[in-house]
KOLVOFI-12388 format. One record per residue (C-alpha): residue number from 1; x, y, z. Coordinates in steps of 0.02 Angstrom, whole numbers, plus 50000, padded with zeros to 5 digits. Example, Ala and Ser with C-alpha at 12.3 -4.5 7.8 and 13.67 -1.06 7.14 Angstrom:
BEGIN
<rec kollo="1" u="50615" v="49775" w="50390"/>
<rec kollo="2" u="50684" v="49947" w="50357"/>
***
This chain:
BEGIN
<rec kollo="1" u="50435" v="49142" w="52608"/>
<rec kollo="2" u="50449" v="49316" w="52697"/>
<rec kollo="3" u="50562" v="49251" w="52817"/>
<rec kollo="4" u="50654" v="49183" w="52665"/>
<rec kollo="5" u="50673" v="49357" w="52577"/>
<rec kollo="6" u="50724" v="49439" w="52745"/>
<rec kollo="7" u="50857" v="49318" w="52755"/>
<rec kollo="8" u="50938" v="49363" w="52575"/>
<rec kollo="9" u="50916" v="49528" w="52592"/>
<rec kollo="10" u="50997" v="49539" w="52745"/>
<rec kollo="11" u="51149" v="49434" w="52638"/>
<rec kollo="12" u="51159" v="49551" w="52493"/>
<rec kollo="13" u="51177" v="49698" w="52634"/>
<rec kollo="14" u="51308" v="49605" w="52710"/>
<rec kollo="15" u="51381" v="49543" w="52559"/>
<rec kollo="16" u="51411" v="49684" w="52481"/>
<rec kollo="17" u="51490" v="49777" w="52626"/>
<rec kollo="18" u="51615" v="49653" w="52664"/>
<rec kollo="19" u="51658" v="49638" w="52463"/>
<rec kollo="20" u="51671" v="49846" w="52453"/>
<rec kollo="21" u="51783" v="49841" w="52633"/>
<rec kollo="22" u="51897" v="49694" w="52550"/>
<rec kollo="23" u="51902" v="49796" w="52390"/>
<rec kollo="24" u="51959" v="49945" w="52493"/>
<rec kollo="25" u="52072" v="49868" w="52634"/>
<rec kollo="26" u="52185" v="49778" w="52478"/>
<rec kollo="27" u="52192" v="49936" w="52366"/>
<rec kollo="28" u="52263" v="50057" w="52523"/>
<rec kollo="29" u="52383" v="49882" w="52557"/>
<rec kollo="30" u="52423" v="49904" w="52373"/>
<rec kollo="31" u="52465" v="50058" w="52342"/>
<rec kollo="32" u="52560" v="50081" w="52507"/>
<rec kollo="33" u="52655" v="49917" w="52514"/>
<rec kollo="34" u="52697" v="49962" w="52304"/>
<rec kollo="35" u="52776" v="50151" w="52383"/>
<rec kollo="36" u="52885" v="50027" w="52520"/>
<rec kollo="37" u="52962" v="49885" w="52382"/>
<rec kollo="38" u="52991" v="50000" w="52253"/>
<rec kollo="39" u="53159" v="50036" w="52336"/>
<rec kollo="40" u="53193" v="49848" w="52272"/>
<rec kollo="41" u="53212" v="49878" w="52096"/>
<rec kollo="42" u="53367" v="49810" w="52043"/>
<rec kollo="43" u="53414" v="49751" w="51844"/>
<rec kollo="44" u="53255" v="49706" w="51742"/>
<rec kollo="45" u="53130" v="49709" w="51900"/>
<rec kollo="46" u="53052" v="49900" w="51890"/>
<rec kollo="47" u="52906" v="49990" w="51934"/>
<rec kollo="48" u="52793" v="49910" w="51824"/>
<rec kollo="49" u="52861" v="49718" w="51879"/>
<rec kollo="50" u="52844" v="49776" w="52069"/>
<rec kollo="51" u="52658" v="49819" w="52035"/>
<rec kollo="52" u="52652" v="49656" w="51935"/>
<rec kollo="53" u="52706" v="49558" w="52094"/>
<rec kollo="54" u="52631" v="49606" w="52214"/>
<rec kollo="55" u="52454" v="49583" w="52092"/>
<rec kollo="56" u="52516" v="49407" w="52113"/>
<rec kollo="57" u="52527" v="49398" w="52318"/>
<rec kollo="58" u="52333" v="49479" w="52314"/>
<rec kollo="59" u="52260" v="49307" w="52348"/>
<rec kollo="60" u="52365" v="49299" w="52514"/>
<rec kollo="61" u="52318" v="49470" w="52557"/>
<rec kollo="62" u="52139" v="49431" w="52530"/>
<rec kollo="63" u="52159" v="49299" w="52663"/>
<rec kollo="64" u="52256" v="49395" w="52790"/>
<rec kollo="65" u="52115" v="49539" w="52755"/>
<rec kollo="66" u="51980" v="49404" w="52768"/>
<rec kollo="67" u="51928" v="49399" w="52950"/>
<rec kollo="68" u="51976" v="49589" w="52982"/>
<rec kollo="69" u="51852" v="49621" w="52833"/>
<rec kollo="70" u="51706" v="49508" w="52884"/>
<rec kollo="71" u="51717" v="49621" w="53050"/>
<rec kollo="72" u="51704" v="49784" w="52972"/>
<rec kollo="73" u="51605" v="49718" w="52805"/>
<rec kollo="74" u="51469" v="49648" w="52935"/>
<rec kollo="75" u="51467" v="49809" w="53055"/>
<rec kollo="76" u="51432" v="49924" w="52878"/>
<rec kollo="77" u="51306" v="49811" w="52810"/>
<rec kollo="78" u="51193" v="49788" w="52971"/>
<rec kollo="79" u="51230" v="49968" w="53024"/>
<rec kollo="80" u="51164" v="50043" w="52862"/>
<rec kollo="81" u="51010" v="49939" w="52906"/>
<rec kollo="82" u="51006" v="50005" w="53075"/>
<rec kollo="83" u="51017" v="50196" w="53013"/>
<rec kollo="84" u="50890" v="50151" w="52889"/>
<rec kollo="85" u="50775" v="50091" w="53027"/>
<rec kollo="86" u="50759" v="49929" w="52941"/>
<rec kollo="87" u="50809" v="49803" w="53078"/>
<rec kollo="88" u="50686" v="49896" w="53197"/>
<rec kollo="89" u="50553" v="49860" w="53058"/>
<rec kollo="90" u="50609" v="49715" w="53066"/>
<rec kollo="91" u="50592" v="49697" w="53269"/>
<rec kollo="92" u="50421" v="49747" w="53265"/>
<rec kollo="93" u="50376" v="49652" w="53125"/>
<rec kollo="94" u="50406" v="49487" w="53245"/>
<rec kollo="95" u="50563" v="49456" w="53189"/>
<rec kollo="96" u="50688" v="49396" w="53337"/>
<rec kollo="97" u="50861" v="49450" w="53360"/>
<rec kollo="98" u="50926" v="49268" w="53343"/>
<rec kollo="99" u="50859" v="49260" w="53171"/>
<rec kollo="100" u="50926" v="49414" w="53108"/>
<rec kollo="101" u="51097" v="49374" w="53201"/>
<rec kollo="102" u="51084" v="49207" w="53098"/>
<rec kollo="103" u="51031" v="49290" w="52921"/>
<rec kollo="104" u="51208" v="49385" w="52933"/>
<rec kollo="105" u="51297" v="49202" w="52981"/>
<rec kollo="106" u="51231" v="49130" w="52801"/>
<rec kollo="107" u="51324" v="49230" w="52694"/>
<rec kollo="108" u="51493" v="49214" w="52805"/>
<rec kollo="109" u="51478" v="49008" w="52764"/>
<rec kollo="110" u="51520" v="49094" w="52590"/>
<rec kollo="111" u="51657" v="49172" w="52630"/>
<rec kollo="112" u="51731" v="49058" w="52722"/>
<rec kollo="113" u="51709" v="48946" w="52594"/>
<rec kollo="114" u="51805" v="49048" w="52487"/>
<rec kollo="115" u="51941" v="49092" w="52587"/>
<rec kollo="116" u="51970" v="48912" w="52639"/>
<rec kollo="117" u="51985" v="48872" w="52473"/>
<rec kollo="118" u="52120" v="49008" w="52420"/>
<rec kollo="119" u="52222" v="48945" w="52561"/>
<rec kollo="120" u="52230" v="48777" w="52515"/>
<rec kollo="121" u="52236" v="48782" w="52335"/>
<rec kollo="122" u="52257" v="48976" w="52254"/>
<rec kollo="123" u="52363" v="49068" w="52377"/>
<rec kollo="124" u="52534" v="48930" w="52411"/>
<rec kollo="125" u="52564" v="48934" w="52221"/>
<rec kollo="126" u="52549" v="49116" w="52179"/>
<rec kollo="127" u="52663" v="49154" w="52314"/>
<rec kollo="128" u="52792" v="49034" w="52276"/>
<rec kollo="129" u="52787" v="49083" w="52080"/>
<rec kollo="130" u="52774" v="49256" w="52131"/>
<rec kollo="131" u="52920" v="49255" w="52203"/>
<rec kollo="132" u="53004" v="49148" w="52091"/>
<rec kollo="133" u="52946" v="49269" w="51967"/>
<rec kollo="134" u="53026" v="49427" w="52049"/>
<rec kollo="135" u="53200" v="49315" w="52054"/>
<rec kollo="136" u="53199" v="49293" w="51859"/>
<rec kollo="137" u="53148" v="49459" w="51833"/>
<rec kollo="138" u="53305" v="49536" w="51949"/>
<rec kollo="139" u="53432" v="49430" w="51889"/>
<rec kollo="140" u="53358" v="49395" w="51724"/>
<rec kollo="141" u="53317" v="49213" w="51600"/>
<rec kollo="142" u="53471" v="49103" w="51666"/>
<rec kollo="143" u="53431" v="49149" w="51842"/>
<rec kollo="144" u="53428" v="49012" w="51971"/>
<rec kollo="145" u="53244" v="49031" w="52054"/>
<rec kollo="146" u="53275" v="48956" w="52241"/>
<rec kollo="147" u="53184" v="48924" w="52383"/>
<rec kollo="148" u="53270" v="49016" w="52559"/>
<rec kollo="149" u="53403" v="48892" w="52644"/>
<rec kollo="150" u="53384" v="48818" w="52820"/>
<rec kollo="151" u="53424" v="48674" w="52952"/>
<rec kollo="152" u="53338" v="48504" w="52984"/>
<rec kollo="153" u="53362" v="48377" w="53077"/>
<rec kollo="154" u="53322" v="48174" w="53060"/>
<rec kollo="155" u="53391" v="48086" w="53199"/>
<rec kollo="156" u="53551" v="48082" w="53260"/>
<rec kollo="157" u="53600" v="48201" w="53095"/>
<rec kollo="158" u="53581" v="48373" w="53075"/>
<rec kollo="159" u="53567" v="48452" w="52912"/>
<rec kollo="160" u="53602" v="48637" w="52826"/>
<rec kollo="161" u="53544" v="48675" w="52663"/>
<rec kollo="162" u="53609" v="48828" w="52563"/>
<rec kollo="163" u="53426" v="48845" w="52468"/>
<rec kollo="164" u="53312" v="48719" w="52362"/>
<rec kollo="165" u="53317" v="48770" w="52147"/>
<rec kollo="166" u="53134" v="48743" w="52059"/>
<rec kollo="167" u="53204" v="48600" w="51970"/>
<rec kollo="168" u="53220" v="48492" w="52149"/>
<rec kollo="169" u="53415" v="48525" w="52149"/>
<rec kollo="170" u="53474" v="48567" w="52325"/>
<rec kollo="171" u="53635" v="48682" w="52332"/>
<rec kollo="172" u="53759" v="48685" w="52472"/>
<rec kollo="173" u="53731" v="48540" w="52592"/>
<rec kollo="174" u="53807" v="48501" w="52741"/>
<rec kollo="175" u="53780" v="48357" w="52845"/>
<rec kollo="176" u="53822" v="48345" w="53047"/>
<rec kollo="177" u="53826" v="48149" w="53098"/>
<rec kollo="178" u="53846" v="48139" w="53276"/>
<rec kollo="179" u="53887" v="47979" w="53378"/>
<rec kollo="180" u="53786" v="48013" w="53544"/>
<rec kollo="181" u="53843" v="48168" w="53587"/>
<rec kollo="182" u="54002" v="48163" w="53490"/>
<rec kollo="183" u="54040" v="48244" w="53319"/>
<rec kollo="184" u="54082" v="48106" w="53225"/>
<rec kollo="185" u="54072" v="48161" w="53041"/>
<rec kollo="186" u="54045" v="48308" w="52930"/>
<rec kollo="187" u="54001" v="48292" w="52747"/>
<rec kollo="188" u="53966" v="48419" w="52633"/>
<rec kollo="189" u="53915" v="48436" w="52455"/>
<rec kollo="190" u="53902" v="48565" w="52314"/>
<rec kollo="191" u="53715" v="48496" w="52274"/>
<rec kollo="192" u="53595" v="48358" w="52287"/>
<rec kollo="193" u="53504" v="48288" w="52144"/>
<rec kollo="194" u="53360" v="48194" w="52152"/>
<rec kollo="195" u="53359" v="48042" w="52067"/>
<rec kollo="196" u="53158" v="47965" w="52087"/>
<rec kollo="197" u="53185" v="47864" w="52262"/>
<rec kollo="198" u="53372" v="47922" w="52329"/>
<rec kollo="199" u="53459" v="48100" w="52303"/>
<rec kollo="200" u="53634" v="48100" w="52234"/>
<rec kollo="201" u="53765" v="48205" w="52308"/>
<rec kollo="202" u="53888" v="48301" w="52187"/>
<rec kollo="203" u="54056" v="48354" w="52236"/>
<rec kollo="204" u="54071" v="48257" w="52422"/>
<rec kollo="205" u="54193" v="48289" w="52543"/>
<rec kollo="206" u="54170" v="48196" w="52725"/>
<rec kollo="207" u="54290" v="48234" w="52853"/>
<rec kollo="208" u="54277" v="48106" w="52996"/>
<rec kollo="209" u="54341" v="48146" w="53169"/>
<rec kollo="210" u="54429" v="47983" w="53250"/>
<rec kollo="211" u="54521" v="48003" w="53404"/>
<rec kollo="212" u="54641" v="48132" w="53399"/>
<rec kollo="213" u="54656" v="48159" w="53199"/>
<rec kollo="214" u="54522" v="48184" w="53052"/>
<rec kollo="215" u="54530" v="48107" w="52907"/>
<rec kollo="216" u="54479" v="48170" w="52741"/>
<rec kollo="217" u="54361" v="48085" w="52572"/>
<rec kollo="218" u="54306" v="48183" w="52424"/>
<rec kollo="219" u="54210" v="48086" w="52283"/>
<rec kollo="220" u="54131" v="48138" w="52137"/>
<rec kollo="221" u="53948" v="48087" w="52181"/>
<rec kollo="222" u="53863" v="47999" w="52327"/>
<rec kollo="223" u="53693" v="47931" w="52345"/>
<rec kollo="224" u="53602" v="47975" w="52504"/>
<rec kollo="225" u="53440" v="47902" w="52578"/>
<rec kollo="226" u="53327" v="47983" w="52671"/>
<rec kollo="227" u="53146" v="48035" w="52697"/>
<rec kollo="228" u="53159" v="48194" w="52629"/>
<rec kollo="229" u="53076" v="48199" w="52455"/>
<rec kollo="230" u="53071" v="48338" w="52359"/>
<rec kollo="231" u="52891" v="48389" w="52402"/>
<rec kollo="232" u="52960" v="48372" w="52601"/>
<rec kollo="233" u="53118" v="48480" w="52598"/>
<rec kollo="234" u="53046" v="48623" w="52479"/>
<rec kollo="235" u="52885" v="48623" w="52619"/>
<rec kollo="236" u="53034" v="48623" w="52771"/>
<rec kollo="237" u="53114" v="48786" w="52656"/>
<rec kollo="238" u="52949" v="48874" w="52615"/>
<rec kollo="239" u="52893" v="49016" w="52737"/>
<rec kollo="240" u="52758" v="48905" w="52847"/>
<rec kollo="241" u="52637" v="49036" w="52863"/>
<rec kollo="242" u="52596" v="49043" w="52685"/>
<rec kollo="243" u="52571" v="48848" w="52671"/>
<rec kollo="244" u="52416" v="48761" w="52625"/>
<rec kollo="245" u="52340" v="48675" w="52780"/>
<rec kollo="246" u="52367" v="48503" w="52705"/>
<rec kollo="247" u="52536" v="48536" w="52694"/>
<rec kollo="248" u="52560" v="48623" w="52847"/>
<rec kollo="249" u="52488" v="48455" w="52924"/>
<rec kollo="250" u="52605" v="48353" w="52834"/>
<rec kollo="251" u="52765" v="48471" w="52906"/>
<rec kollo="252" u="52684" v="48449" w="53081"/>
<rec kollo="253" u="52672" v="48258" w="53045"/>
<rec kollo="254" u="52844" v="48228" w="52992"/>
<rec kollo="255" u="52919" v="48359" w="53120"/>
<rec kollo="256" u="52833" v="48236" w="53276"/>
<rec kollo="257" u="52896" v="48088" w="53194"/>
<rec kollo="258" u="53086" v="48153" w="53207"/>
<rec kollo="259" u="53037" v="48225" w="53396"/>
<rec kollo="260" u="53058" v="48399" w="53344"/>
<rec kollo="261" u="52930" v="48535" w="53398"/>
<rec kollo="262" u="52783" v="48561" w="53277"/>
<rec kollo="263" u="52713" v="48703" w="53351"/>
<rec kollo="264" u="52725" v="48830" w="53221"/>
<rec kollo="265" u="52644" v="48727" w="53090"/>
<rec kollo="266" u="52505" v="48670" w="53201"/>
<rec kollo="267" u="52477" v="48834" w="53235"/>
<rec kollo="268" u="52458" v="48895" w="53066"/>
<rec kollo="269" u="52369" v="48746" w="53030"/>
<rec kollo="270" u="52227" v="48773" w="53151"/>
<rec kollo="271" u="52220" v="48971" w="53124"/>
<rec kollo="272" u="52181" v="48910" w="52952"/>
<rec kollo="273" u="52042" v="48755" w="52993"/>
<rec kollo="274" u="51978" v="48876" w="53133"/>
<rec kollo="275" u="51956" v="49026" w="53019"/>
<rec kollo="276" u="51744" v="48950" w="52999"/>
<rec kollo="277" u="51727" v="48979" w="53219"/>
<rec kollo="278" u="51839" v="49156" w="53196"/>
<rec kollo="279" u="51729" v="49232" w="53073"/>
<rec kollo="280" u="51588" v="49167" w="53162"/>
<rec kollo="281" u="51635" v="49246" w="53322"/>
<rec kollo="282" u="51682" v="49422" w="53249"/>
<rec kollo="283" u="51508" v="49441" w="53171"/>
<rec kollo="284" u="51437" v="49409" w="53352"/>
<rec kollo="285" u="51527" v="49547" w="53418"/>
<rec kollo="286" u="51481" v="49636" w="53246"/>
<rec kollo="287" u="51308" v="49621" w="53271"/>
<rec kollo="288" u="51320" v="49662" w="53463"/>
<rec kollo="289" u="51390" v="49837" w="53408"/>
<rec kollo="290" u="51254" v="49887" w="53300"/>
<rec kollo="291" u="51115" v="49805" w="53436"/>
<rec kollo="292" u="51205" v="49829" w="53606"/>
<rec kollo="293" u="51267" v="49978" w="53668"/>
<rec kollo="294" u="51327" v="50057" w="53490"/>
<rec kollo="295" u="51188" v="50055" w="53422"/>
<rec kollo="296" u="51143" v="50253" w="53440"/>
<rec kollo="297" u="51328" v="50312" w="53381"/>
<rec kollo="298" u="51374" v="50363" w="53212"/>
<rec kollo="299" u="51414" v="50242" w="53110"/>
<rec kollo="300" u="51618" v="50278" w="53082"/>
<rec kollo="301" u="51628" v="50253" w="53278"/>
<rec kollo="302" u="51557" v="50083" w="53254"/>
<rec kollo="303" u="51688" v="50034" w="53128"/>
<rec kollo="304" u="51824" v="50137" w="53239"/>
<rec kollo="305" u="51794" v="49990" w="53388"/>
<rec kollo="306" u="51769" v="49851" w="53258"/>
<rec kollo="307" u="51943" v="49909" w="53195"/>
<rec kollo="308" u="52024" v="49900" w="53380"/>
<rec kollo="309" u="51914" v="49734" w="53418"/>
<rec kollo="310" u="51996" v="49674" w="53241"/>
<rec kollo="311" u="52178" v="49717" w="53300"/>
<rec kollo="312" u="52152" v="49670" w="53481"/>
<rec kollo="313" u="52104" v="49479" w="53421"/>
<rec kollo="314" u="52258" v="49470" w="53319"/>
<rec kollo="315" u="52373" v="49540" w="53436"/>
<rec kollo="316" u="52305" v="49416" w="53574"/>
<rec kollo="317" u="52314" v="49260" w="53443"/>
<rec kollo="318" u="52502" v="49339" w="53401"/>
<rec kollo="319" u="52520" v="49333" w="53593"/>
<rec kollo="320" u="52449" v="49165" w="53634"/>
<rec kollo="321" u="52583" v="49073" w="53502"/>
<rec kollo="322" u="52747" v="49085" w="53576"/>
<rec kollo="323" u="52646" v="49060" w="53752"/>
<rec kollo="324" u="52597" v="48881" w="53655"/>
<rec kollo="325" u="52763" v="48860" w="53658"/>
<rec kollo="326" u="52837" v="48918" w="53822"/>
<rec kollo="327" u="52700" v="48840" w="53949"/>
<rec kollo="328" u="52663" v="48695" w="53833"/>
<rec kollo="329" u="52466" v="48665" w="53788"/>
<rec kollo="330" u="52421" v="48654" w="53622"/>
<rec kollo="331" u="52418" v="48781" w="53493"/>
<rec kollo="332" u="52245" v="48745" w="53445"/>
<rec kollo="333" u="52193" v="48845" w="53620"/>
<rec kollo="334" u="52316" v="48988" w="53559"/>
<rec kollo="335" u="52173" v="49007" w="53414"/>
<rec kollo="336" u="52030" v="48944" w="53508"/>
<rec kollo="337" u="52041" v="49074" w="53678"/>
<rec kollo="338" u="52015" v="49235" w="53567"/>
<rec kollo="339" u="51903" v="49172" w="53474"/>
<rec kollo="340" u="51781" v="49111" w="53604"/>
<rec kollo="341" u="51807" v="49263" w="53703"/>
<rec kollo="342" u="51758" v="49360" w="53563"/>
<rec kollo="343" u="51566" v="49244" w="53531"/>
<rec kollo="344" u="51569" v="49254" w="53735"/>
<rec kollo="345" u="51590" v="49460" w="53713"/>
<rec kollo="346" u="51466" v="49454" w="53586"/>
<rec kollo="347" u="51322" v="49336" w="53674"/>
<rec kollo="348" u="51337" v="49422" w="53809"/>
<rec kollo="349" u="51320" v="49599" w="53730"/>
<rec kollo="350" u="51163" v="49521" w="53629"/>
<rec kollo="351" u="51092" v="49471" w="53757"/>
<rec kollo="352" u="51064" v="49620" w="53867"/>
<rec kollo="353" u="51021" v="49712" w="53725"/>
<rec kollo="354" u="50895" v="49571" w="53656"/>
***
């Protein structure tokens, strides 16, 4: 029952300092990122719609902020302990290092909890309807909300799209069909309608290379199969970082089934699935701060290195994804190798000091 109490008290300490450093780390994002996009007011998008906005994009803030904040919320809460002589009470009392280290892991299966579920669920839609949002609001009711344009490929064809509207209408398409290596058509279209199963083209015009001459079609409407849905090409469009992680496996899925490289998505995708081991491995190196060698400094040093320790582990997973890429292993590892070396860094810190 002691034990018990020990356990939840050392939770609330942690809890609260990691709610208070959240609180704090999104306000000064906030307020300074509101100074920077208030140069984008344009027509009926002002001051108080900027503000309004960004309010909107706090749910993906909270999860970049998330492991950055478990860091520094975790060093607070078990260094205010440590200046308050309580984990030494708690030393002598008979309690072991392992067991405090794991009465700060309980409340992080909380968090992580939470923040997995804003990233599936919360954070995807607010950003695409806050942006959406910010659209209507600059170019007013009849404005045509889009998602940004971009190239695909399925096959042998290559595709451009101009952008994706809200209603599932896709503007300015153009369609490469090559014959092996050859350019054998073009066809492009004012927009694509989808129609349930197909998409309908509107306003065609083909041009067909044969030999040494072209020839030229335009029709009023085509229909065009493929196995793009809706739900596919708007995902393709979307910025990938801020997609759900069962849609970022989906885009990985369909991106190895045309032989194109999926490396972006997986990584995203495992940053996100990861994000459990991550947190897991910055509280080690948390609590080896405020037990190792730390542990007789003031207590804004401590949150000085767990700032750097924060920014070193993203700049090394920032590092390790295009590396993914270049030398080929999986983009799982790019996630994985900072985050053990941060539980290694922390073990081994706890354990001279234990």
């Amino acid at each position: 029952m002691i034990l018990d109490r020990l356990d939840g008290y050392i939770a609330r300490n942690v809890l609260a300092a990691i709610l208070v450093v959240q609180v704090v780390l999104l306000g000064l994002d906030l307020i300074i990122t509101y100074i920077d996009d208030l140069g984008d007011i344009e027509g009926g998008y002002g001051a108080f719609e900027v503000f309004l906005f960004l309010c909107m994009r706090l749910p993906w803030r909270f999860y970049q902020y998330a492991p950055v904040g478990v860091l520094i919320g975790a060093l607070i809460g078990l260094g205010s302990m440590a200046s308050n002589n309580e984990l030494t009470v708690m030393r002598a009392a008979g309690r072991s290092l392992a067991r405090i280290v794991w009465g700060v892991m309980k409340p992080i299966i909380l968090v992580v909890v939470i923040v997995l579920t804003v990233a599936e669920f919360v954070s995807p839609r607010t950003e695409q309807f806050a942006h959406a949002w910010k659209v209507q609001q600059m170019q007013g009711e009849g404005a045509v909300v889009t998602e940004r344009g971009g190239w695909q490929r399925e096959g042998d064809d290559f595709y451009r799209f101009g952008a994706i509207r809200a209603d599932d209408t896709v503007l300015d398409l153009t369609r490469y069909e090559f014959d092996g290596h050859r350019l054998d058509s073009v066809t492009t279209a004012r927009r694509a309608v989808w129609q349930g199963d197909f998409w309908e083209l509107q306003q065609v015009e083909t041009t067909r290379f044969t030999g040494d001459r072209t020839e030229v079609d335009k029709v009023a409407s085509l229909r065009w199969d493929t196995s793009l849905s809706p739900t596919q090409l708007s995902r393709l469009l979307r910025d990938v970082e801020t997609q759900a992680p069962s849609e970022l496996w989906a885009y990985a899925d369909y991106l190895d089934e045309q032989g194109l490289e999926a490396t972006q998505p997986l990584l995203y995708f495992w940053q996100k699935m990861l994000m459990p081991l991550t947190m897991a491995s910055l509280v080690l190196v948390a609590a080896s701060f405020v037990f190792g060698p730390l542990r007789t400094v003031a207590a804004g040093t401590r949150v000085f290195y767990g700032v750097i320790t924060g920014l070193v582990f993203k700049y090394l997973q920032d590092l390790l994804a295009p590396a993914s890429t270049v030398f080929g292993f999986s983009p799982a590892w790019a996630v994985l190798a900072p985050t053990l070396v941060c539980a290694l860094l922390g073990l081994h810190l706890l354990r001279r000091s234990g």
